[in-house]
C-alpha positions as CSV (number, residue, x, y, z in Angstrom):
1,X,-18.8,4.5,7.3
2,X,-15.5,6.1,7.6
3,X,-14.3,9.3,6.1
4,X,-11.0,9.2,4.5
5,X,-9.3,11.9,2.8
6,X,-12.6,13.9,2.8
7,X,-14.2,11.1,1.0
8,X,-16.0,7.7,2.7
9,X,-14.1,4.8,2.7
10,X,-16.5,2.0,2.1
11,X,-14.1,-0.5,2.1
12,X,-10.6,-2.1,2.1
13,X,-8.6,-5.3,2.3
14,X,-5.0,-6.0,3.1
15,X,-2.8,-8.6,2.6
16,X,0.7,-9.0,3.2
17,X,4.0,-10.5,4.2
18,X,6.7,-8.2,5.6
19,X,8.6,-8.1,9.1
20,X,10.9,-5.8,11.2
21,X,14.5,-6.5,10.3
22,X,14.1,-8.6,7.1
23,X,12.6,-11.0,9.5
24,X,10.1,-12.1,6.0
25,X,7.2,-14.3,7.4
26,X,4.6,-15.2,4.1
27,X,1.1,-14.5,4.5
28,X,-0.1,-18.6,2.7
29,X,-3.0,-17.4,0.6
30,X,-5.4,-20.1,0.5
31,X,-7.3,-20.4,-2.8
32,X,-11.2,-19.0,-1.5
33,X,-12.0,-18.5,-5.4
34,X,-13.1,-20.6,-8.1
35,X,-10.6,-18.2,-10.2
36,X,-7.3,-20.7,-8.7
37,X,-7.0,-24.1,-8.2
38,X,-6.0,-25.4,-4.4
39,X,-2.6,-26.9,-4.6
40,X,1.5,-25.9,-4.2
41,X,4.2,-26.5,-6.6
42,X,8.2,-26.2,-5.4
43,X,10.0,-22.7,-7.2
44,X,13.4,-23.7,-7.4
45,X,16.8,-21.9,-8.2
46,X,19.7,-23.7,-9.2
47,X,22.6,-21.5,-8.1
48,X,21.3,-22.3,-4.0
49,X,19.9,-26.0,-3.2
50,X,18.5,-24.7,0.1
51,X,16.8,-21.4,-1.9
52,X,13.9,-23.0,-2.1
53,X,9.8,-22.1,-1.3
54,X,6.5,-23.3,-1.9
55,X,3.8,-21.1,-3.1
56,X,0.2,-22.0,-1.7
57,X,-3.2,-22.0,-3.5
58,X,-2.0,-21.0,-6.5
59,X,-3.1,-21.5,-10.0
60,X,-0.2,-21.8,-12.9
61,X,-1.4,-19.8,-16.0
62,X,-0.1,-21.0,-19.1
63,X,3.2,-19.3,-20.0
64,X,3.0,-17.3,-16.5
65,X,5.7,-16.7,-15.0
66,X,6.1,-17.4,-10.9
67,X,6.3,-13.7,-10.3
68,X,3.0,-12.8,-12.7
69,X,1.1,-15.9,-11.1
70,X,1.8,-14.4,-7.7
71,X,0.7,-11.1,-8.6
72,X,-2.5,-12.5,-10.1
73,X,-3.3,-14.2,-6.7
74,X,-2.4,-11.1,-4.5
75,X,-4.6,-8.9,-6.5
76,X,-7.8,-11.5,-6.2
77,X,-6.9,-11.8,-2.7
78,X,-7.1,-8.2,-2.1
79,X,-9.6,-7.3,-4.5
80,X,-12.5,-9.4,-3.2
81,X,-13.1,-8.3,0.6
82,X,-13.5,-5.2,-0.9
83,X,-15.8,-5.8,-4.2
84,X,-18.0,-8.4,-1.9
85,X,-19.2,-5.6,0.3
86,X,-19.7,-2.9,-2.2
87,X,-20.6,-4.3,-5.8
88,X,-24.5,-3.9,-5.2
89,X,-24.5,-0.1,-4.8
90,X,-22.3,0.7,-7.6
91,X,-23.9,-1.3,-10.8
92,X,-24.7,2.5,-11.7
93,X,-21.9,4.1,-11.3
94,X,-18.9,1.9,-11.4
95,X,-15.2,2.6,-9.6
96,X,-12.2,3.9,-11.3
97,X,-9.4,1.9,-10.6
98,X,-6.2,2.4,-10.0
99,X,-3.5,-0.3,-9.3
100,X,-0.1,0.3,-7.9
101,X,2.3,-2.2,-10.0
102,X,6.0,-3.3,-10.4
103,X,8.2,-0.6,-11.9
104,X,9.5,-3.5,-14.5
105,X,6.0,-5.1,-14.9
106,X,6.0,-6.8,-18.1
107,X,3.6,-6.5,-20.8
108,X,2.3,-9.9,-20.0
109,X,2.4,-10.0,-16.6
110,X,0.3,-6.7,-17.1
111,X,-2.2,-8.7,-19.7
112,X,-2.9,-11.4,-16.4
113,X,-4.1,-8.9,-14.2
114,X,-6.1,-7.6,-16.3
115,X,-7.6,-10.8,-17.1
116,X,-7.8,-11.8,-13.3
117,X,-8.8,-8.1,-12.6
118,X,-11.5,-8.7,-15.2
119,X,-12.2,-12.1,-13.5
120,X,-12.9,-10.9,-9.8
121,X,-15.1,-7.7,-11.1
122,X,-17.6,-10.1,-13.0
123,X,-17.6,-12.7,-10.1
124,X,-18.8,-9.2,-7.9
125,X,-21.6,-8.9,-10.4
126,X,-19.4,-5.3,-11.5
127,X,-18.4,-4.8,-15.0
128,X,-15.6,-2.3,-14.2
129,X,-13.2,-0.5,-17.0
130,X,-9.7,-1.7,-17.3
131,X,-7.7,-0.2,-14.3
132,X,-5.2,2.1,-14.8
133,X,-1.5,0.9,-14.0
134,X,0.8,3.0,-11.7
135,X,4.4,2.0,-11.8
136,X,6.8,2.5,-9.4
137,X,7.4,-0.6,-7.1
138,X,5.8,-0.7,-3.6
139,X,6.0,2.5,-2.8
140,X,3.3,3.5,-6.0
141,X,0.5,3.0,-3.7
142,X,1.3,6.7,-2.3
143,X,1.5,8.0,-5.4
144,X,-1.8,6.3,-7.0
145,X,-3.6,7.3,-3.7
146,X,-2.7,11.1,-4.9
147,X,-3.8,10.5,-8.5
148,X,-7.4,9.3,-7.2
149,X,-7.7,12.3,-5.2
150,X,-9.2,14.7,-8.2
151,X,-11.3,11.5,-9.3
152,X,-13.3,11.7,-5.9
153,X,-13.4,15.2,-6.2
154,X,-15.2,14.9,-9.7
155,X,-17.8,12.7,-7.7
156,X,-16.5,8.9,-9.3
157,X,-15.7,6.1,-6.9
158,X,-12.1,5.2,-6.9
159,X,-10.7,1.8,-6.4
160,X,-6.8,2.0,-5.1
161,X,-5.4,-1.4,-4.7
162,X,-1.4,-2.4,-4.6
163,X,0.7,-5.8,-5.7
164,X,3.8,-6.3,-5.4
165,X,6.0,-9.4,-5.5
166,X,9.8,-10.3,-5.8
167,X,9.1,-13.8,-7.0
168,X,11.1,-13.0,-9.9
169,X,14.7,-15.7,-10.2
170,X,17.0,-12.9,-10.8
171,X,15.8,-10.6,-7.9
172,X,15.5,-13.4,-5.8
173,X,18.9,-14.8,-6.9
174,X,20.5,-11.6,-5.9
175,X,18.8,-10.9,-2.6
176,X,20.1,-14.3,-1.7
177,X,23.6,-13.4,-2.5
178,X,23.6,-10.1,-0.9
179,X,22.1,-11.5,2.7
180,X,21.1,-14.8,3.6
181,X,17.6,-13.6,4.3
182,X,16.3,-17.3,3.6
183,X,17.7,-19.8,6.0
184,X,17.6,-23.2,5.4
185,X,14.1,-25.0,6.4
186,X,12.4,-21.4,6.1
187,X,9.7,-22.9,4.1
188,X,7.0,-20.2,2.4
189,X,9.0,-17.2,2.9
190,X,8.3,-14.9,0.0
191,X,10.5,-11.1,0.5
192,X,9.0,-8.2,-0.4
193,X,5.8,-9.7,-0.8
194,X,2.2,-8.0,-0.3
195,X,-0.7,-6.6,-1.3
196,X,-3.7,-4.1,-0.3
197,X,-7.1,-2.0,-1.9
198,X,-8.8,0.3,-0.7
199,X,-12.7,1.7,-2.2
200,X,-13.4,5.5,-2.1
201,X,-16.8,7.0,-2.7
202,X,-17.2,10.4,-3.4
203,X,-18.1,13.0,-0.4
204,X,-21.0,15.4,0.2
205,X,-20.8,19.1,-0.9
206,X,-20.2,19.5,3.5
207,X,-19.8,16.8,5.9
208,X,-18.0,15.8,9.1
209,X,-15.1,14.4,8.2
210,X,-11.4,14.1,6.9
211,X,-10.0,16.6,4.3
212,X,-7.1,16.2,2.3
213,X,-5.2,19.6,3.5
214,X,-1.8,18.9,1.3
215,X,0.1,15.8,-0.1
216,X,3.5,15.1,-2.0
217,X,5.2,11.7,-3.4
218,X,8.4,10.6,-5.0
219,X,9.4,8.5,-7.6
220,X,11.6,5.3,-6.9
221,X,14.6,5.2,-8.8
222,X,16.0,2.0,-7.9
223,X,18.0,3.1,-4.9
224,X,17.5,1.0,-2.0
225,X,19.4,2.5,1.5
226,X,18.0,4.2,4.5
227,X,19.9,7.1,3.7
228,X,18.7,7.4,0.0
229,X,15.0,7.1,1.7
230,X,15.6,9.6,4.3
231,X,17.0,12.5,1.8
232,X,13.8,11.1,-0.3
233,X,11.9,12.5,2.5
234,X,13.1,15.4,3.6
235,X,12.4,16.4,0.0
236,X,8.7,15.8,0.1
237,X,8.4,17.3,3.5
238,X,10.1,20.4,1.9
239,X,6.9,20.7,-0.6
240,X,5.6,24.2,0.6
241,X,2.2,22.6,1.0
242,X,3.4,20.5,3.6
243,X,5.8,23.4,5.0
244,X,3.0,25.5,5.5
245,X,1.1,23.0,7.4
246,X,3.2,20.7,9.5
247,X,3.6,23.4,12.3
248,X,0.0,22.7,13.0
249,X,0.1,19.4,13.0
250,X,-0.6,18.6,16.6
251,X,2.2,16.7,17.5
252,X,0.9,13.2,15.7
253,X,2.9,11.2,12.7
254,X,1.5,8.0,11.3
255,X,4.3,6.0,9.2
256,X,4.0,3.0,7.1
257,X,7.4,1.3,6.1
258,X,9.0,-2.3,5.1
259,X,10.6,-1.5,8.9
260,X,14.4,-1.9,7.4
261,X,16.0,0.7,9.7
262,X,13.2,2.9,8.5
263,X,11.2,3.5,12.2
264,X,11.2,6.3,14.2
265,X,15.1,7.2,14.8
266,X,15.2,7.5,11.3
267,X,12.2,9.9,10.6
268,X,13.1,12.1,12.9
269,X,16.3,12.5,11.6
270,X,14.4,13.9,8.3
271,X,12.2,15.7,10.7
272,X,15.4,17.3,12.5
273,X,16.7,18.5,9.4
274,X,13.9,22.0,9.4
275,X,13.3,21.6,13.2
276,X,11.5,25.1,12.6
277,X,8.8,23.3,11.3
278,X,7.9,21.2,14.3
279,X,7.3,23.5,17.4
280,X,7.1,19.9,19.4
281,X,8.1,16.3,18.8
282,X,6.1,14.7,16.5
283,X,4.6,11.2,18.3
284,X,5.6,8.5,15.8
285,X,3.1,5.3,15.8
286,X,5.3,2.5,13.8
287,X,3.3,0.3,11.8
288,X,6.6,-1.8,10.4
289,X,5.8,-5.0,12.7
290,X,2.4,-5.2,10.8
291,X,1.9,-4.3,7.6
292,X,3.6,-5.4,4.4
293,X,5.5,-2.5,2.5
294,X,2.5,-2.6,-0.9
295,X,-0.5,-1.3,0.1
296,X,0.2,0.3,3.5
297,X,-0.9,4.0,2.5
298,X,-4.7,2.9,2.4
299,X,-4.7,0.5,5.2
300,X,-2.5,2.8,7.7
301,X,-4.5,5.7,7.0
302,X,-7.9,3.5,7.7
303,X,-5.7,2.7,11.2
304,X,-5.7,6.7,11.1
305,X,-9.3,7.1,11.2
306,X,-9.7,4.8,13.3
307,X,-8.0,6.2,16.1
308,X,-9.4,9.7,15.0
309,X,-13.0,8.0,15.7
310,X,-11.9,6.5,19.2
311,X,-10.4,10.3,20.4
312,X,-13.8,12.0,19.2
313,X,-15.8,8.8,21.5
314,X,-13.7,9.8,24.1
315,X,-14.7,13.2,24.2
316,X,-10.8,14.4,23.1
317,X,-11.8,17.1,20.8
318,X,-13.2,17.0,17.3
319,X,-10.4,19.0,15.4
320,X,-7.1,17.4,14.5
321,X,-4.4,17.1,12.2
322,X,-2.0,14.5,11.5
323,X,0.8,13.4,9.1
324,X,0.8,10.3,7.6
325,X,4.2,9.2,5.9
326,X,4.6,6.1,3.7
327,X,8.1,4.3,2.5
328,X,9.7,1.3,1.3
329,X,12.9,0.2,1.0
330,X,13.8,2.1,-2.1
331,X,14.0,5.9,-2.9
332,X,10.3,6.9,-2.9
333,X,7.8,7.8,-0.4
334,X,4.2,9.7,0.0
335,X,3.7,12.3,2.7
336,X,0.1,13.2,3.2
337,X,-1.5,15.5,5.8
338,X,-4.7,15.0,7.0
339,X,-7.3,16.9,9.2
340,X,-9.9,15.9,11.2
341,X,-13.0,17.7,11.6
342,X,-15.8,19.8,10.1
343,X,-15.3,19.9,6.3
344,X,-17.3,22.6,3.9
């Protein structure tokens, strides 16, 4: 079991579709559940003959739209790795959940993942509560992961899972105007596309582990340039809890982004900005070229742990810190700082 923010992780799933340089490559979801039907249907847009893609293992609800349908499959999809491996111990003591949404999610796009939430839990053998919705595009996954910290620390379970999709016409109208990011014969590319969940349990009174030591996240307010994203940044890096602490973080920097001109030239820029808070170059481990830009905050900080667990193998000291940074394309972003080590 791994610890993760001072709590076990028990669990988590990723799914996603995102690429260095707009270069959008869609995960195909295959239906694996009895909740969708196996077969693929043309979306098509009639400003651009050639903007056309088909959607995979996907079910149509009645008066769905594309976009809501798609969200409904991404949160199954990332939903039941997780559920599958953890339902039997928690028929007592069920989750929280909290799920990172759309900042314009409508109200009946919201009612179908409900239902579909609803669906997924009760296949699992879990009767969870209704999750709680956190708005704010992809980047809400940060900011959900902060509201689940004083869950865990009242000793629930917290479920933090992530959707996003931009299978709506008019986004996808206007990406396609502003940048031909769908050539022609690109079939199945889906931008902005992915999804992710992560379980938490809560920790011991002490344990070995990873503690929380300070976090800070941003709102997205539509903007969407590097620059906007950098400034977005540089203000949560100025939060005095992570002031006080990056000086001792130990040289490492984990980053999740979409990897539009966000990698590590661009960090550093932000980092540059109070180069008395970094006695060292920070070591900046891109995770751009693999993750989607929805759900990355759980799964990157899992990579975190991860490569905590391999230094401690390897006999490279039990005691470190690291930062972990998460962004998008748009004005918002989660800083987190994290410490590895004995916990009380």
């Amino acid at each position: 079991m791994t610890e993760h923010l001072g709590f076990p992780l028990l669990a988590g799933g990723l799914c996603s579709a995102a690429g260095l340089e707009r270069r959008l490559t869609c995960l195909q979801l295959q239906a694996e559940s009895d909740v969708f039907d196996s077969y693929s249907f043309w979306a098509e847009y009639p400003e651009d003959d050639d903007f056309s893609f088909p959607f995979a293992g996907v079910r149509l609800f009645e008066r769905a739209t594309v976009r809501a349908t798609r969200l409904a499959h991404l949160l199954v999809s990332a939903l039941d790795e997780t559920l599958a491996s953890v339902a039997p111990g928690f028929a007592e003591n069920p989750p929280t959940v909290l799920v990172a949404v759309p900042r314009n999610l409508k109200t009946a796009e919201q009612e179908l993942l409900g239902q579909v939430f609803a669906e997924t839990a009760a296949r699992h053998n879990l009767n969870l509560p209704s999750p709680r919705w956190v708005f704010g595009g992809r980047e809400a996954a940060g900011e959900a992961l902060v509201q689940a910290l004083p869950l865990l620390r009242g000793g629930a379970p917290v479920i933090v899972a992530a959707v996003d999709s931009l299978c709506d016409p008019d986004e996808l109208t206007r990406l396609q105007k502003a940048k031909r990011l769908l050539e022609k014969g690109s079939e199945g590319v889906i931008p902005g596309e992915a999804a992710g969940c992560v379980l938490l349990g809560p920790a011991e009174p002490t344990h070995t582990g990873t503690r929380l030591l300070a976090a800070a996240a941003r709102a997205d307010d539509g903007s969407a340039t590097v620059l906007s994203q950098r400034n977005n940044l540089t203000a949560a890096f100025a939060d005095e809890r992570i002031q006080a602490l990056a000086p001792r973080c130990a040289g490492r920097a984990y980053v999740a982004s979409t990897g539009e001109g966000f990698l590590a030239q661009d960090i550093n820029h932000a980092y540059l900005r109070h180069p008395e808070w970094w006695p060292e170059p920070l070591d900046v481990f891109e995770s751009a070229s693999v993750l989607g830009d929805t759900g990355t905050a759980g799964t990157l900080i899992q990579m975190l742990f991860a490569d905590f667990q391999m230094q401690r193998t390897q006999g490279q000291g039990t005691r470190q810190r690291a930062l972990v940074v998460a962004a998008g394309d748009s004005d918002a972003g989660a800083v987190v700082m994290l410490e590895q080590g004995a916990v009380s």
